[in-house]
KEKE-3310 file (N, C-alpha, C; in steps of 0.2 Angstrom, whole numbers, plus 5000, padded with zeros to 4 digits):
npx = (4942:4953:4968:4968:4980:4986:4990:4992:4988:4993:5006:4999:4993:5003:5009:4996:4996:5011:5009:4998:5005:5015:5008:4998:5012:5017:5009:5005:5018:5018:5008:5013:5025:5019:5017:5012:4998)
npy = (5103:5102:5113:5117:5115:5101:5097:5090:5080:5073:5067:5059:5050:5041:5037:5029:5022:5012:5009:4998:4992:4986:4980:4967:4963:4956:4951:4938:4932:4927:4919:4909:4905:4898:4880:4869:4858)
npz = (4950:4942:4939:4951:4967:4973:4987:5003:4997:4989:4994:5003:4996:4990:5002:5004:4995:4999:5010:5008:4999:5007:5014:5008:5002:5015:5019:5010:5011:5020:5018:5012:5017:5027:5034:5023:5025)
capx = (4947:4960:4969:4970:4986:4984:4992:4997:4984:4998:5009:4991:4989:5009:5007:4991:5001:5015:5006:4994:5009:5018:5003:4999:5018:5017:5003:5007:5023:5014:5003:5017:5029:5016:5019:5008:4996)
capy = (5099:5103:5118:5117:5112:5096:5099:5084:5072:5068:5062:5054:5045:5039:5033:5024:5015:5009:5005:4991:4987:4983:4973:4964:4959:4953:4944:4935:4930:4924:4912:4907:4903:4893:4873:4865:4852)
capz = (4952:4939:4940:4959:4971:4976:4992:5005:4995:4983:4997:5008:4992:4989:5010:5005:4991:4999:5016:5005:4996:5011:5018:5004:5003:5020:5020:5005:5013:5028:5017:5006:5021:5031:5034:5021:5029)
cpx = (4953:4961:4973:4977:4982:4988:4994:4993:4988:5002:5003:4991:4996:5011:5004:4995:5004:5013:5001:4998:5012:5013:5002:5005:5017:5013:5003:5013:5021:5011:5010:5021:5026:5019:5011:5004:4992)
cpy = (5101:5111:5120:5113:5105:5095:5093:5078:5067:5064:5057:5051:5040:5033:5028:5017:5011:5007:4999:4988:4983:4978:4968:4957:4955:4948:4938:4932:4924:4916:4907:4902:4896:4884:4872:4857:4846)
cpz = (4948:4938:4947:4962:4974:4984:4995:5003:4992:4990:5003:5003:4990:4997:5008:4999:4994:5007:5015:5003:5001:5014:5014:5002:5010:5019:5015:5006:5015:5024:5012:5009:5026:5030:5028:5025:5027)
residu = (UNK:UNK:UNK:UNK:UNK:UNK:UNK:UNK:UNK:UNK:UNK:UNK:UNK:UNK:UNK:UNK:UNK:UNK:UNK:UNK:UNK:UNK:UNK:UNK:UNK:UNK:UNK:UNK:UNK:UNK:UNK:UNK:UNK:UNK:UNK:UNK:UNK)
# end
């Protein structure tokens, strides 16, 4: 493993970041925003 090109993992790993971040964020929002009952 070391030594080698990491080729488009780095950007499919940088995707998966900021595609949980955005969900995350969202969801988080969502529960945050709700009417209290």
């Amino acid at each position: 493993m070391l030594g080698t090109g990491i080729g488009h993992n780095g950007w499919l790993a940088v995707v998966w970041c900021v595609g949980l971040a955005a969900l995350g964020y969202l969801w988080s929002k969502s529960l945050f925003d709700r009417d209290p009952k």
